[in-house]
N, C-alpha and C positions, 0 to 999 in steps of 0.2 A: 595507036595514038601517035599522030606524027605532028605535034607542035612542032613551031619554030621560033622559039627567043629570040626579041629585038627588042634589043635593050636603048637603041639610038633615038627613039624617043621619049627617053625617060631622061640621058643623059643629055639631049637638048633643052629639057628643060630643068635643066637642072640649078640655074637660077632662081627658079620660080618655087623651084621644092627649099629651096635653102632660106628664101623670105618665108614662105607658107610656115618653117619650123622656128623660124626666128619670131615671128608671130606667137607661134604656140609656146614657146620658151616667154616672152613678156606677159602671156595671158596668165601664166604658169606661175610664173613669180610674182607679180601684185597680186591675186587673186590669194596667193599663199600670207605674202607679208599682210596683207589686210582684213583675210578671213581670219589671222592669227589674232589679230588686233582683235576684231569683231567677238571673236573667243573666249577670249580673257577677260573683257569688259564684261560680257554675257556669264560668264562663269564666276566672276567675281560676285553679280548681279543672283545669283541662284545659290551663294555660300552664304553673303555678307549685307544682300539686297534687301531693303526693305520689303514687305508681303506685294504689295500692287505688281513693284518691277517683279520680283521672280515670276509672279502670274504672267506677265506681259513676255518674259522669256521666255515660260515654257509653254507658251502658245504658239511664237514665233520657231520654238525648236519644233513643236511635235507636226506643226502644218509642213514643215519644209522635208522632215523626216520620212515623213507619210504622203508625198505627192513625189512623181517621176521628176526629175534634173529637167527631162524635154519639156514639160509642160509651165516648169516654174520658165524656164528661157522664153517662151512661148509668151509670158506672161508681161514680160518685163518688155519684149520688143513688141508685141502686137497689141496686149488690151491697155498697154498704161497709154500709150498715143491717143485712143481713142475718147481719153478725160487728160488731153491737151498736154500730157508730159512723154515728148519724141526722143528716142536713143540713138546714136550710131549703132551697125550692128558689133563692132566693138566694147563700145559701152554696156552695150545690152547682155553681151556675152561675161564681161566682166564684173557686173553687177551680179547677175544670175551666179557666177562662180564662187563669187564674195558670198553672196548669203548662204549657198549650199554649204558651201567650208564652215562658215563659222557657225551653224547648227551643229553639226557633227561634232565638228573638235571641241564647242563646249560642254561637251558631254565627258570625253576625254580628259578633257581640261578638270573640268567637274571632279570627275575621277581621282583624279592627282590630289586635287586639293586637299578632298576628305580624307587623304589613304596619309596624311601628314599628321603626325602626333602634336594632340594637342599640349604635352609638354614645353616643345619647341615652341609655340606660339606662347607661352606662358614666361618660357626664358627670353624670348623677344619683349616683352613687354617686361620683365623685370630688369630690362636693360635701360628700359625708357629710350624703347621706338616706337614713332609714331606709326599710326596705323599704314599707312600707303608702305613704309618701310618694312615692316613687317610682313606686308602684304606681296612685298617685290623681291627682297631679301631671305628671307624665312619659310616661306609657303611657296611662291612660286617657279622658283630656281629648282628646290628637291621637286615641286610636283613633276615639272615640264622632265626632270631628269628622269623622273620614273616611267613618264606617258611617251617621251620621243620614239621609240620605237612604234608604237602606234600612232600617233600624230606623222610620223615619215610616212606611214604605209597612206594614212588620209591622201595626204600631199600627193603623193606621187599617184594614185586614184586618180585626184583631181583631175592631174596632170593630160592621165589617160581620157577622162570623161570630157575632156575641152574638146575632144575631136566631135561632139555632138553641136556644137556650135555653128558647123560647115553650114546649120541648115536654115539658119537667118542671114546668109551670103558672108560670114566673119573670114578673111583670108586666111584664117588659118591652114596647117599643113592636110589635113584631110579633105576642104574643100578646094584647096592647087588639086591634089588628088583625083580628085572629083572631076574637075573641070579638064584638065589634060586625057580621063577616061573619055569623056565625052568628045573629044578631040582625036584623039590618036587613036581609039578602040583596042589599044592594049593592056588591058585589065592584070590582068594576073602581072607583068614584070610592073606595072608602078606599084601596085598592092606590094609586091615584095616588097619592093625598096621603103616603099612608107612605113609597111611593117617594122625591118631593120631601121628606120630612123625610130621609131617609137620604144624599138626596146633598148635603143642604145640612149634616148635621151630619160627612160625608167633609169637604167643602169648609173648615169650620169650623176641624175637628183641621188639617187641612193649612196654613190659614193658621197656627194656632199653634204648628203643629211649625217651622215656618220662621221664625216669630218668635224664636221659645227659643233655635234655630239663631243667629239670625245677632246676637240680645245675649247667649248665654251661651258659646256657642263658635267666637265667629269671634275671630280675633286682629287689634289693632289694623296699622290701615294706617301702615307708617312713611314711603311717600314722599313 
């Protein structure tokens, strides 16, 4: 085997790799803050929900659970056009992210809530809190403390599976990738490089899900 590495293609476009990532880093983060949002309404909705909505959610969970990522994207950019509502392939990508996340992590979320003793919600309401308070304060602060390690591992999934988007033309970093392979015919050095940007931006979210973790939900030591 006598390759020869030429990396001077990868490093000329190296512009081009640092929007593609910059892309996937926005797609990453709204898709996180608003599948969270999505989550918590939904899981609230499956704790606290009248019968109709919990039905109505856990249709919406078990459809998105049980079909591939590619085909729900598939779905959102190519058959919703065809009954007159058109996406960017941005939009379409982040839509499709949005509801994949927030199916999953309501489950999660889910999780948290019930594993909360119902005492605690009993001393909340002997306090004369209202419910919303109760519900933000009391129940969701300890769940999310309990589920962040899994809720992180979601996230940063997500993170990884955004690279499936390249293939409704989304510029994210996989499809720069992409398109410079088909340009330059250097496969294997961009592959690396994209690889390393991928597990340094995994590595990245990880440290800051654990940062967030341990100033926004950890509770003061009193010994």
């Amino acid at each position: 085997m006598h390759y020869k590495f030429q990396f001077d293609a990868v490093f000329a476009a190296w512009p081009l790799l640092l929007k593609g990532t910059w892309i996937t880093i926005q797609l990453s983060i709204a898709a996180t803050v608003l599948g969270l949002i999505v989550a918590i309404a939904c899981a609230w909705a499956k704790t606290a929900g009248p019968r109709w909505l919990r039905f109505l959610v856990n249709v919406y969970i078990e459809i998105i659970r049980n079909t591939p990522f590619l085909v729900q994207l598939f779905f959102f950019f190519f058959a919703l056009p065809s009954i007159g509502l058109r996406w960017s392939p941005h939009t379409a990508a982040l839509t499709a992210m949005v509801v994949n996340l927030g199916a999953y992590a309501t489950e999660i979320i889910r999780a948290g809530i019930e594993s909360i003793p119902k005492g605690q919600i009993e001393a909340g309401l002997a306090l004369n809190l209202k419910a919303h308070q109760i519900f933000r304060l009391v129940i969701l602060k300890p769940a999310l403390r309990a589920i962040f390690p899994a809720l992180s591992s979601q996230f940063i999934l997500l993170m990884l599976t955004s690279s499936v988007v390249s293939v409704i033309s989304a510029d994210d970093l996989t499809s720069v990738a992409a398109n410079l392979q088909s340009q330059t015919f250097r496969s294997f050095e961009i592959y690396i490089v994209v690889t390393a940007i991928y597990l340094s931006l995994a590595l990245a979210f990880s440290f800051l899900f654990r940062t967030i973790e341990r100033r926004s939900l950890s509770y003061p030591d009193r010994r």
